[in-house]
C-alpha positions as CSV (number, residue, x, y, z in Angstrom):
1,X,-12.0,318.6,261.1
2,X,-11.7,322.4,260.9
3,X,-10.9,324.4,257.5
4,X,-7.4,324.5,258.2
5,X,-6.6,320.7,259.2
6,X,-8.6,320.2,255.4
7,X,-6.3,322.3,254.0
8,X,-3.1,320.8,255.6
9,X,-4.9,317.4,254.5
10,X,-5.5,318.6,251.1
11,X,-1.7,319.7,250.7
12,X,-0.1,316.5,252.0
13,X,-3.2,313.8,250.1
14,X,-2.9,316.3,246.8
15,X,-6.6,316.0,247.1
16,X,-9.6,316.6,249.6
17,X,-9.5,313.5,252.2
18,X,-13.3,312.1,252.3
19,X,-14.9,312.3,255.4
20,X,-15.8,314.4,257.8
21,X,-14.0,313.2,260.4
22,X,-11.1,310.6,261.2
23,X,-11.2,308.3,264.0
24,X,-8.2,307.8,266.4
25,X,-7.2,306.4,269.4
26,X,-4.9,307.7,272.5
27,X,-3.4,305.5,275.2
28,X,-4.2,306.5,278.2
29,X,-0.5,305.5,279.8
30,X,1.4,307.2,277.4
31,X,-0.5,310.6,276.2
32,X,2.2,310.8,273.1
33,X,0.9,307.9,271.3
34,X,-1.8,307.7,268.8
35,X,-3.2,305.4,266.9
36,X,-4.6,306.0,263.3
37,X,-6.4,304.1,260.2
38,X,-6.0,305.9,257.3
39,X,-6.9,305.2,253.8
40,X,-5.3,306.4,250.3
41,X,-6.0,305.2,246.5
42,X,-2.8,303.3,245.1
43,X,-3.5,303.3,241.6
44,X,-7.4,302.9,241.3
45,X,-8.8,301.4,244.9
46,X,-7.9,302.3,248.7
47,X,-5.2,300.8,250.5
48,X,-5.9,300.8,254.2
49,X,-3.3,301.4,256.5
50,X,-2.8,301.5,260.5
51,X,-0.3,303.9,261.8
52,X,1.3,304.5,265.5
53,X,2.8,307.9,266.3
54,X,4.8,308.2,269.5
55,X,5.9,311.1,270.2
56,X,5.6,312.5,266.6
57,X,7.4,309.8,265.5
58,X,6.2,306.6,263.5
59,X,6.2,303.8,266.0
60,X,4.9,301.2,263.5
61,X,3.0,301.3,260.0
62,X,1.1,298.6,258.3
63,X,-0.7,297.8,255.7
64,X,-4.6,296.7,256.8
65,X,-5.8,296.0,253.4
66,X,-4.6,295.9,250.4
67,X,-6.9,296.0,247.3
68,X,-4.9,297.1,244.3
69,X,-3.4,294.1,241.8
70,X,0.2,295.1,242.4
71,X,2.4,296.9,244.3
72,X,1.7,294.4,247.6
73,X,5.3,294.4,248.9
74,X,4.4,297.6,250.7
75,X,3.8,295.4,253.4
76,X,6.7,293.7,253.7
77,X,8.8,294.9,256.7
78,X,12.1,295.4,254.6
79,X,10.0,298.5,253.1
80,X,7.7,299.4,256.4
81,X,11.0,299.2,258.7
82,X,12.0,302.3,256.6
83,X,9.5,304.7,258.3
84,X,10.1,303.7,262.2
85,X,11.1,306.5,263.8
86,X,10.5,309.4,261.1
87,X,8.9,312.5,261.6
88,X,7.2,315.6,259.9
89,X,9.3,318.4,258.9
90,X,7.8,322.2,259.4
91,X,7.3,322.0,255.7
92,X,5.0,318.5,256.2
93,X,7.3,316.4,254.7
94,X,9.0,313.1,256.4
95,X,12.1,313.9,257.4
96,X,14.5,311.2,256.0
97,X,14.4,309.7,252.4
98,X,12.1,306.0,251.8
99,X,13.2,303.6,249.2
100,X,10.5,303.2,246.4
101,X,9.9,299.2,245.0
102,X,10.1,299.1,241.2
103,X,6.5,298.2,240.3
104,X,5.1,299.3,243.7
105,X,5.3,303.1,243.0
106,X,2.0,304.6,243.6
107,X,1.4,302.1,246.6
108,X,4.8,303.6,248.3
109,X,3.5,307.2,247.1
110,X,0.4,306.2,249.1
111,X,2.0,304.9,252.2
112,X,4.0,307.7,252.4
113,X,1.0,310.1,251.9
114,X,-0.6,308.0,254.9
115,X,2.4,308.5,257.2
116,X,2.9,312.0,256.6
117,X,-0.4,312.4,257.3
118,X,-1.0,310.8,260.2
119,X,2.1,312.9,262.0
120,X,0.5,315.9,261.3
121,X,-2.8,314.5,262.9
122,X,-0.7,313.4,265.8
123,X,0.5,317.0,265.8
124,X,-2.8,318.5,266.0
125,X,-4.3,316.5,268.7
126,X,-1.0,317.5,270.7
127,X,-1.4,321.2,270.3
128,X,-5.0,321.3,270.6
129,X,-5.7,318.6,273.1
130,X,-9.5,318.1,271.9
131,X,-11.8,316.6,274.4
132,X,-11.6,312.9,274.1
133,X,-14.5,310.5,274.6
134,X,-14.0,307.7,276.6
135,X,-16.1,304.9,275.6
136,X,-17.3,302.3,278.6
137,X,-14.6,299.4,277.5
138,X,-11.8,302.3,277.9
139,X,-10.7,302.6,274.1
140,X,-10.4,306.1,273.7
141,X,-11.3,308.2,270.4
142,X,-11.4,311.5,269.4
């Protein structure tokens, strides 16, 4: 990740995002979709979630694991159905309004923090087209 990716990271996290570098994947069929695991603190441990852009929109979000003692109904589709199909604003913001769960609010902060993330990231890729490694089993990553 360059300096200013870490700073757009910075800006949408509210903190430095670990890591030197974040895994995704492409599909080779369809150029516009990406795939990405991201994770985010809820209220004291990572929540790990799997996101799909399509063309820089969310095409599905879930939760991978979930750590934390409460807030679990993030992964209930009557709260992940919310984020198909929404996109990043110029101002890196998602560009409709998601319901929060009473009791469940720094998990939904979280998710939300994931998504708009990961559309930026899609962004990126799809502006700067970076060289992409194909492995021998044909999963792509960059």
């Amino acid at each position: 990740m360059n300096k200013p990716v870490k700073q757009k990271l910075k800006k949408i996290f509210g903190h430095k995002y670990p890591g030197l570098r974040i895994r995704y994947w492409t599909n080779d069929e369809n150029k516009d979709q990406t795939a990405w695991i991201l994770n985010e603190i809820g209220k004291v441990k990572p929540i790990t979630f799997g996101v799909v852009i399509n063309k820089q929109q969310i095409e599905s979000i879930y939760v991978l694991t979930f750590r934390e003692s409460r807030g679990w109904e993030i992964k209930q589709t009557f709260f992940t159905d919310q984020f198909l199909g929404a996109s990043l604003t110029e101002r890196l913001r998602l560009n409709r309004h998601i319901d929060s769960i009473s009791g469940a609010t720094l998990s939904v902060i979280a998710m939300k923090k994931v998504a708009r993330a990961a559309l930026y990231l899609s962004r990126q890729v799809r502006l700067t087209s970076p060289a992409v490694s194909i492995k021998p089993n044909g999963d792509s990553s960059g």
